[in-house]
KOLDRENSE-661411 format. One record per residue: x, y, z of N, C-alpha, C in turn; residue in three letters. Coordinates in steps of 0.001 Angstrom, whole numbers, padded with zeros to 6 digits, always signed. Example, Ala and Ser with C-alpha at 12.3 -4.5 7.8 and 13.67 -1.06 7.14 Angstrom:
+013190-005690+007800+012300-004500+007800+013200-003300+007800ALA
+012850-002250+007080+013670-001060+007140+012900+000030+007870SER
This chain:
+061305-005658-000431+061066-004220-000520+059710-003895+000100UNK
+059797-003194+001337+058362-002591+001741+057525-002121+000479UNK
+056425-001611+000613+055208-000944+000036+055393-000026+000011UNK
+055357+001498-000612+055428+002646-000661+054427+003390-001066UNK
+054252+004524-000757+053397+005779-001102+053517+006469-001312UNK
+054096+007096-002612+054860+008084-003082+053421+009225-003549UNK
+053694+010347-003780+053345+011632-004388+053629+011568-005702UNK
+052990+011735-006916+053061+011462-008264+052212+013343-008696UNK
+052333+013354-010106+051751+014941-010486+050417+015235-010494UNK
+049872+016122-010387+048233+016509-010019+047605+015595-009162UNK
+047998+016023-008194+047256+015646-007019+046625+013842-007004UNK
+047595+013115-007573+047132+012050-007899+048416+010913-007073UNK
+047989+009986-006397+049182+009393-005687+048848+007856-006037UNK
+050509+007639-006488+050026+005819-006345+050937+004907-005649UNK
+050312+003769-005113+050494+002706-004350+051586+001726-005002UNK
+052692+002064-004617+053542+000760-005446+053222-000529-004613UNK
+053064-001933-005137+053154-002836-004278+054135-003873-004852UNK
+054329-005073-003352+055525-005985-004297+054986-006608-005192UNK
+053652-006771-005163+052762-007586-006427+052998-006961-007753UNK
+053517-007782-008768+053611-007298-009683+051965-007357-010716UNK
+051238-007954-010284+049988-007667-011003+049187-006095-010092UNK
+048226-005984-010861+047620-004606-010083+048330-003329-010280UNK
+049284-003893-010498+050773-002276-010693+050266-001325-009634UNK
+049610+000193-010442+049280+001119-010126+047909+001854-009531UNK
+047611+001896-008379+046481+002507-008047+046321+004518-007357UNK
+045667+004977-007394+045410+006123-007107+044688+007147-006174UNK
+045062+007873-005211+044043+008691-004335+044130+009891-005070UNK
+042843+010246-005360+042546+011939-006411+041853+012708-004841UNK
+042437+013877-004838+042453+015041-003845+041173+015923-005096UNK
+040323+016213-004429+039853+017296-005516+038899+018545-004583UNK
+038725+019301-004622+037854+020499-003959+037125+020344-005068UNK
+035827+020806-003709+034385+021042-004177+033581+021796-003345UNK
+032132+022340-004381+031921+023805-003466+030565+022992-002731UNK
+030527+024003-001649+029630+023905-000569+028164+023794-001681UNK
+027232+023096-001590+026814+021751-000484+027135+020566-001643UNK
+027935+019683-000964+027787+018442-002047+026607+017288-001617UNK
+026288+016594-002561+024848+015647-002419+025255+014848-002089UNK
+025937+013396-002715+026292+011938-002211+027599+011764-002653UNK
+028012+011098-002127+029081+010567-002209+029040+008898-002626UNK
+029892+008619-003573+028924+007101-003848+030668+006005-003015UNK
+030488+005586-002846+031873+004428-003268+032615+004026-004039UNK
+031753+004432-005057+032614+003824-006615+033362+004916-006810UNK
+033010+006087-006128+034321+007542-006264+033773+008447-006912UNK
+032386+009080-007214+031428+009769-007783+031236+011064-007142UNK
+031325+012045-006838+030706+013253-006226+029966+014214-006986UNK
+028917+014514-006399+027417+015420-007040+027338+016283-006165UNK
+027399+017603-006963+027346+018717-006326+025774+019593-006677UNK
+024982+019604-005843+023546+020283-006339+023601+020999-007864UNK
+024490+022183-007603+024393+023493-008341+025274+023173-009951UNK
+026307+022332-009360+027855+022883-010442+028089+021476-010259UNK
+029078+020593-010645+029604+019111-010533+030992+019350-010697UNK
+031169+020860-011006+032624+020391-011882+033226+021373-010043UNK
+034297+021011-010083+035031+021739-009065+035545+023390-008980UNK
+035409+024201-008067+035650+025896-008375+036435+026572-007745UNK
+036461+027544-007362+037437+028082-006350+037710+027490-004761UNK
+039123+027131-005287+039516+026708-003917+040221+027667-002891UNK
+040119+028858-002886+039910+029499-001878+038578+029804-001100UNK
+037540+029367-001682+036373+030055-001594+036435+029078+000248UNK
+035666+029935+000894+035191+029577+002194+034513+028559+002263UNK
+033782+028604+001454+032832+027097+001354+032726+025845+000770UNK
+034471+025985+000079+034723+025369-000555+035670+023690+000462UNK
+035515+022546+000117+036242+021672+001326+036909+021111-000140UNK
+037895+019921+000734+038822+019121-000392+038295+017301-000066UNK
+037969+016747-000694+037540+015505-000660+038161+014571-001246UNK
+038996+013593-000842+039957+012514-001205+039094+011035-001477UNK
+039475+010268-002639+038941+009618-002868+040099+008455-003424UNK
+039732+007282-002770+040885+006006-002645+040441+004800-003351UNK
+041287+004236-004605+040451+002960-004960+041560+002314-005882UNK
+041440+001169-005521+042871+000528-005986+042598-001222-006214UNK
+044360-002064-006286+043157-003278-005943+043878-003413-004613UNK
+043458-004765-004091+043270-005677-002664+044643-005934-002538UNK
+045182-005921-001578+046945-006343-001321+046225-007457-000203UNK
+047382-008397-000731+047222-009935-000126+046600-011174-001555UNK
+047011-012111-001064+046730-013276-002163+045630-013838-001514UNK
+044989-014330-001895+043388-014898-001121+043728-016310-001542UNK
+045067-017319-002475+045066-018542-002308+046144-018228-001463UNK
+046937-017714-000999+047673-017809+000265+047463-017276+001921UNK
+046892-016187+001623+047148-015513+002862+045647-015839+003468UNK
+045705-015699+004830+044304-016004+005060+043582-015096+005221UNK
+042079-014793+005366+041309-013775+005656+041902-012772+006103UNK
+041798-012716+007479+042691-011857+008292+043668-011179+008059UNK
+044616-011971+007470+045848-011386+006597+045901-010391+005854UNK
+044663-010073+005230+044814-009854+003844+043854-008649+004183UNK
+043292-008578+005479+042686-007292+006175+043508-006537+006793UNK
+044577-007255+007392+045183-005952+007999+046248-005515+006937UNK
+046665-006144+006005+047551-005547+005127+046971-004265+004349UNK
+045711-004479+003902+044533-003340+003317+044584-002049+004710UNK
+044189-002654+005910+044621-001532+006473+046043-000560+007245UNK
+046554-001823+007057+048023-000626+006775+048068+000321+005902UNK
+047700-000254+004823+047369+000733+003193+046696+001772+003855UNK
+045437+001760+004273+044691+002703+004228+045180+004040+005469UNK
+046117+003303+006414+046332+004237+007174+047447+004953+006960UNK
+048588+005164+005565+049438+005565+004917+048273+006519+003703UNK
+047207+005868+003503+046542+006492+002875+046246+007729+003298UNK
+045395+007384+004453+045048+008755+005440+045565+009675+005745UNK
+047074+009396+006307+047954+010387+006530+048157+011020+004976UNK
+048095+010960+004203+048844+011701+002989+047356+012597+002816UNK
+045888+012250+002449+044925+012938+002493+045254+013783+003321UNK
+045021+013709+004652+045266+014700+005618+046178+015983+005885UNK
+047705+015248+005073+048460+016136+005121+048031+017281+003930UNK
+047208+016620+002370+046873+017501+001628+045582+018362+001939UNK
+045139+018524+003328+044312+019107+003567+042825+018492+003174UNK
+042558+017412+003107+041416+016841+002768+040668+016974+003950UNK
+039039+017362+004296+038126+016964+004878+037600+015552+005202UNK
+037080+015078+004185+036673+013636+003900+037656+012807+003006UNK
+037872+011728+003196+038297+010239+002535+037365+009472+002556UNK
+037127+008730+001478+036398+008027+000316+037101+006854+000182UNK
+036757+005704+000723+037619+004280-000005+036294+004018-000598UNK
+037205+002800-001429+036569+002134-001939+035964+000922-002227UNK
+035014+000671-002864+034075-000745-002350+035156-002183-002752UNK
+035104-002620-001640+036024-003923-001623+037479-003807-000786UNK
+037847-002453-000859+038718-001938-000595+039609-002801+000467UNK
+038829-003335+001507+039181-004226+002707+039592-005707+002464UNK
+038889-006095+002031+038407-007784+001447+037616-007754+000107UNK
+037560-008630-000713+037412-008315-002123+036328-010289-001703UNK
+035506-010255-002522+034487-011731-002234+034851-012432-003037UNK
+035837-012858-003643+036585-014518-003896+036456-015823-002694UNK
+036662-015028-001573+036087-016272-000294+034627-016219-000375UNK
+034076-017822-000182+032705-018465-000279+032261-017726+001122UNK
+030985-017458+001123+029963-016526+002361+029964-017316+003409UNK
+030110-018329+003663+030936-019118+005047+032287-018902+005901UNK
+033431-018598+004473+034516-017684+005469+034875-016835+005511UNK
+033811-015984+004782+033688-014396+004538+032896-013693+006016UNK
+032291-014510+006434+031213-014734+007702+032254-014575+009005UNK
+033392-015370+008931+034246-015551+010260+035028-013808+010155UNK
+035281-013045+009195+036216-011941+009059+034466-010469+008885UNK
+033330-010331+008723+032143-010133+009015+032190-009091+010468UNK
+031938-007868+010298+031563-008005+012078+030020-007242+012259UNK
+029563-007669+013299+028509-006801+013477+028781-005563+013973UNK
+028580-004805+013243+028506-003915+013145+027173-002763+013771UNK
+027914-001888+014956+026686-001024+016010+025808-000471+014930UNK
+025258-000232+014903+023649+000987+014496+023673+002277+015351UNK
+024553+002921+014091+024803+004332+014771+023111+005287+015209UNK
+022232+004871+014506+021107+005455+014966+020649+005276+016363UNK
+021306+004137+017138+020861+003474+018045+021349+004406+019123UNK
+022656+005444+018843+023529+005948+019968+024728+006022+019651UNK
+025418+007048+020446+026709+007841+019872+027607+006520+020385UNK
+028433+006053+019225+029060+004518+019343+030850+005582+018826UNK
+031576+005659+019543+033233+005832+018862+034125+004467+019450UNK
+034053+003373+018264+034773+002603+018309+036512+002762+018647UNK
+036977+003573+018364+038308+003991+018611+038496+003985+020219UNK
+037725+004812+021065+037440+004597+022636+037498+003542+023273UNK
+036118+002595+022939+036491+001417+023383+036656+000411+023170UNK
+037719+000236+021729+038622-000809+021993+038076-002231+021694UNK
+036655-002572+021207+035986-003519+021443+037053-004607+020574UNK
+037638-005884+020913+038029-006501+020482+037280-007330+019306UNK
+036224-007010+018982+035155-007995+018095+034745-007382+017132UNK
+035240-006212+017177+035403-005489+015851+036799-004546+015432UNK
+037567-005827+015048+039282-004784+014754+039173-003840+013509UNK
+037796-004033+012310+038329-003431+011236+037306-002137+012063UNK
+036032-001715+012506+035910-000574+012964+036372+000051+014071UNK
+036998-000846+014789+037659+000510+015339+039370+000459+014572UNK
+039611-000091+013640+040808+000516+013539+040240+001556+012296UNK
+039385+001737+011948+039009+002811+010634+038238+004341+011737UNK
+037868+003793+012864+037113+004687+013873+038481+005814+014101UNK
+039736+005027+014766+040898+005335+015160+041605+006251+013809UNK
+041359+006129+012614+042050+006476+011432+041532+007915+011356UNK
+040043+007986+012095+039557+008875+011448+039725+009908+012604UNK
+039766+009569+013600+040427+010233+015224+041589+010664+014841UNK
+042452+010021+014249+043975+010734+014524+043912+011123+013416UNK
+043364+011385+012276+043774+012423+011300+042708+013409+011449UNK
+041959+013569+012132+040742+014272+012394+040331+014670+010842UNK
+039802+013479+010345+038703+013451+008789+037677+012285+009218UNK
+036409+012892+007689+036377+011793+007591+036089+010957+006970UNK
+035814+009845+007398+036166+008707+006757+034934+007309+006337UNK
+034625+007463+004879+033803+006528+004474+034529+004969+004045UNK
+034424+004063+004341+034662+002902+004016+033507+001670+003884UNK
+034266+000469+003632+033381-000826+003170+033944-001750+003496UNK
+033294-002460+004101+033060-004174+004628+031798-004732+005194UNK
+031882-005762+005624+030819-006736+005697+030485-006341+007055UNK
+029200-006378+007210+027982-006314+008466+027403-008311+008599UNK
+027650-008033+009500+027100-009381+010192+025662-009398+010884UNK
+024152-009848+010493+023315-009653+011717+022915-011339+011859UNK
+022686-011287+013046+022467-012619+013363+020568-012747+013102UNK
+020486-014260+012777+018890-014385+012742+018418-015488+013147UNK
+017139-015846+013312+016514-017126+013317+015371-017558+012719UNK
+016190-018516+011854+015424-019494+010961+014101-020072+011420UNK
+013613-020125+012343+012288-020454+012702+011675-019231+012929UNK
+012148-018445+013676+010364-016594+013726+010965-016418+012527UNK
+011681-016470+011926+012552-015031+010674+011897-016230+009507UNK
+011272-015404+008737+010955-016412+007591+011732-016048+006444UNK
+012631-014976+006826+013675-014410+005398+015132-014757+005743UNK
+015246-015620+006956+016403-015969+007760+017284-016495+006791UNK
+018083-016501+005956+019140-017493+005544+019201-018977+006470UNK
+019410-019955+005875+020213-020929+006094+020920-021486+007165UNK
+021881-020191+007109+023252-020657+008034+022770-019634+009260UNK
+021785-018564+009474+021146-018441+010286+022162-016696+010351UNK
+022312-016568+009741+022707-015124+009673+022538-014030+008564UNK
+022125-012746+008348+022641-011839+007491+023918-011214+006942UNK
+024343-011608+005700+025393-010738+005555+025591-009400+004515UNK
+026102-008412+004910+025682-007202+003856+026669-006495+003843UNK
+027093-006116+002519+027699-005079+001743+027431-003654+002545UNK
+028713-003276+003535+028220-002094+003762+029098-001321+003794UNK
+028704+000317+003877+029782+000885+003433+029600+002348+005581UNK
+030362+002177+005900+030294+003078+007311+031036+004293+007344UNK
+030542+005483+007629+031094+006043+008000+031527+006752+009192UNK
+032593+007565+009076+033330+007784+010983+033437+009632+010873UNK
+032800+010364+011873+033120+011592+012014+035065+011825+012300UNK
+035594+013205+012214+036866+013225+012636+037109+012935+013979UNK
+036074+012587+014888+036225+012254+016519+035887+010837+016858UNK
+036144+010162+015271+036028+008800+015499+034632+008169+015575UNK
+033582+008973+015702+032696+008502+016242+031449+007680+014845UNK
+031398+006658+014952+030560+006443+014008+028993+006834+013618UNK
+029359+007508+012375+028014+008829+012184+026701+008260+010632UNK
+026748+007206+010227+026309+006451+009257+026707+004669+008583UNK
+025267+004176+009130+025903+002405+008332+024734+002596+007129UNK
+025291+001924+005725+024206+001562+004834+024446+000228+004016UNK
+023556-000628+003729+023738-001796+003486+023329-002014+001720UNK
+024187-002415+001103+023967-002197-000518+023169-003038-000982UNK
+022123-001823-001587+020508-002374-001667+020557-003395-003233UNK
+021578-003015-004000+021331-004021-005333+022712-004127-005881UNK
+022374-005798-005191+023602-006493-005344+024189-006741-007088UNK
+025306-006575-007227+025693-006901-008475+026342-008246-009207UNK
+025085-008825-010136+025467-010493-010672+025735-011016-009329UNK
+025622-012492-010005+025634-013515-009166+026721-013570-008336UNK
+027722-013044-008642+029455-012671-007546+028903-012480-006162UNK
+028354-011551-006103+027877-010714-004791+026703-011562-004374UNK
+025521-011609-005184+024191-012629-004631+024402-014085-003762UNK
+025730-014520-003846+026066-015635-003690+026653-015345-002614UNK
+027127-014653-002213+027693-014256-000853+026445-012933+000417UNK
+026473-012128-000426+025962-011177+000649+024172-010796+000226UNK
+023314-010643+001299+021970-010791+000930+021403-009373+000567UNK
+020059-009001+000305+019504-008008-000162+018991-007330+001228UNK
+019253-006120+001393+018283-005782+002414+017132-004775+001767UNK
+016341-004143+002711+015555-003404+002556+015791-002204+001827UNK
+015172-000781+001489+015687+000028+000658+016084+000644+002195UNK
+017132+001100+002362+017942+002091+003296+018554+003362+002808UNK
+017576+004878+003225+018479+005863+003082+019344+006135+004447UNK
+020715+006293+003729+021573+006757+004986+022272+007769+004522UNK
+022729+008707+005885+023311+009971+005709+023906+010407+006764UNK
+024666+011156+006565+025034+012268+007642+025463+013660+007526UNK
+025386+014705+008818+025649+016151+008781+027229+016119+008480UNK
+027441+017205+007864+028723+017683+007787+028794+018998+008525UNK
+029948+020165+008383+029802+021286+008495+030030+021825+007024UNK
+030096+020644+006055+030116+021253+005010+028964+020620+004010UNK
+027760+019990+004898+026876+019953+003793+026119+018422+004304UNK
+025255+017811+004062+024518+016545+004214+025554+015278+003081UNK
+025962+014570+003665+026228+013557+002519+025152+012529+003076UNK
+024692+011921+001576+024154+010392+001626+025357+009374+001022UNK
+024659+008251+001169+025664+007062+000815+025027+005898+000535UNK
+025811+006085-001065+025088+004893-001661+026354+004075-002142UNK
+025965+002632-002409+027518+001613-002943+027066+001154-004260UNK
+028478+001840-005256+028814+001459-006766+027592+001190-007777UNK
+026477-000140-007769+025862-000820-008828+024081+000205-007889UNK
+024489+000920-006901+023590+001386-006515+023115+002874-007449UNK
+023920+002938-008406+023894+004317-008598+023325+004062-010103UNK
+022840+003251-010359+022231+002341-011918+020341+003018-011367UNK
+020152+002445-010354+018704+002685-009836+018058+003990-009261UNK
+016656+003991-009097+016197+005464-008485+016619+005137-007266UNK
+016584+004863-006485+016573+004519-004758+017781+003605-004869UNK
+018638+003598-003268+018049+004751-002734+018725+006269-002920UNK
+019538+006767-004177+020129+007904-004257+019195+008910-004337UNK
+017877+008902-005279+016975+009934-005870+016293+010441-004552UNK
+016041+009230-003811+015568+009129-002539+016162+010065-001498UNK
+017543+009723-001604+018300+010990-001057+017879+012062-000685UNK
+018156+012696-002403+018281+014280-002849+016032+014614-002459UNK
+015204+013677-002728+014257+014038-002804+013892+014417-001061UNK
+013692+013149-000297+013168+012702+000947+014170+013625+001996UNK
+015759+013368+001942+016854+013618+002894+017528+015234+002796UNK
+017291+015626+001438+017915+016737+001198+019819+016850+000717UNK
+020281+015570+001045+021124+015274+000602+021635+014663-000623UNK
């Protein structure tokens, strides 16, 4: 039996899978009024003024979809890879149904792609480096780069449903253990990050999750620096922070104080 994506009551949809563990997961559609603050990963939205949601006719009002479920694929069977593109099949059945409910933005969620049961060695081979949108207008969907299939196929998700689109996976930076005195080991960085894609595909924010949670995560992906990241909307500044980030002042407070978002 394929996977399905059915429509369930109040705006709430769930994921049947053939796995019988995990059962039921959910995308919540919700409007919210002009300007919202951050958007977290864990599925959180802060609205300056009000938190709770208001008129959805109002002009300034957008609809924001938010996706979080568990991991499809077995991690003692299937291999890395496997178990990425099955997540993004999900997510691109996901998309289309946001879209069709009129959503602006989609919201996955942290792990959403790959979940860290694999040791930071073959978590490293499925990893990509990931551009630095500050660096220059990068739309992975365009060109195609073969060395990164999960951004441009999330670049592409966010092109053809024209939303957009926050997600999470691993950033790869390469280093060296002799100038780099914070170099890891195996001679690379790896980080928890969460990217986002304008509706023209174009990638418009990377942020790397500043406080890692228990030893699960420490053991695989490293600490970086404090990073505020953000981007324009036409409906408002979002920042972006990931899940165990939202325990600390920075960098969310940092946000709303420094960014305005």
């Amino acid at each position: 039996m394929a996977n399905e994506l059915s429509l369930v009551p109040k705006q709430y949809w769930s994921y049947k899978s053939e796995r019988k563990i995990g059962t039921e997961v959910s995308l919540t559609v919700t409007d919210f009024p002009h300007p919202i603050i951050t958007v977290s990963l864990y599925g959180r939205c802060f609205d300056r003024d009000n938190p709770l949601p208001t008129d959805s006719d109002n002009a300034l009002t957008r609809k924001a979809a938010v996706f979080e479920g568990p991991i499809l694929g077995n991690e003692t069977v299937d291999k890395p890879h496997e178990i990425i593109n099955k997540n993004l099949l999900m997510f691109k059945q996901v998309t289309e149904k946001a879209k069709q409910y009129g959503s602006n933005i989609l919201v996955f969620s942290e792990y959403g792609i790959i979940s860290p049961p694999f040791n930071r060695t073959i978590l490293s081979t499925v990893t990509e480096k990931i551009p630095d949108p500050r660096k220059g207008v990068y739309n992975a969907c365009d060109k195609k780069d073969k060395s990164l299939p999960i951004t441009v196929a999330l670049s592409c998700l966010a092109k053809h449903n024209n939303i957009y689109i926050v997600a999470d996976y691993g950033d790869r930076l390469d280093c060296d253990v002799i100038t780099d005195k914070k170099c890891p080991k195996d001679g690379y960085y790896l980080y928890n990050t969460a990217v986002a894609f304008d509706p023209n595909g174009v990638m418009v924010a990377k942020y790397h999750k500043r406080h890692l949670f228990r030893v699960g995560e420490q053991l695989i992906y490293d600490y970086p620096s404090t990073e505020f990241s953000y981007f324009d909307t036409p409906f408002g500044r979002i920042g972006i922070i990931i899940c165990y980030d939202i325990v600390w002042g920075d960098p969310g407070t940092g946000l709303v104080s420094k960014y305005n978002s």
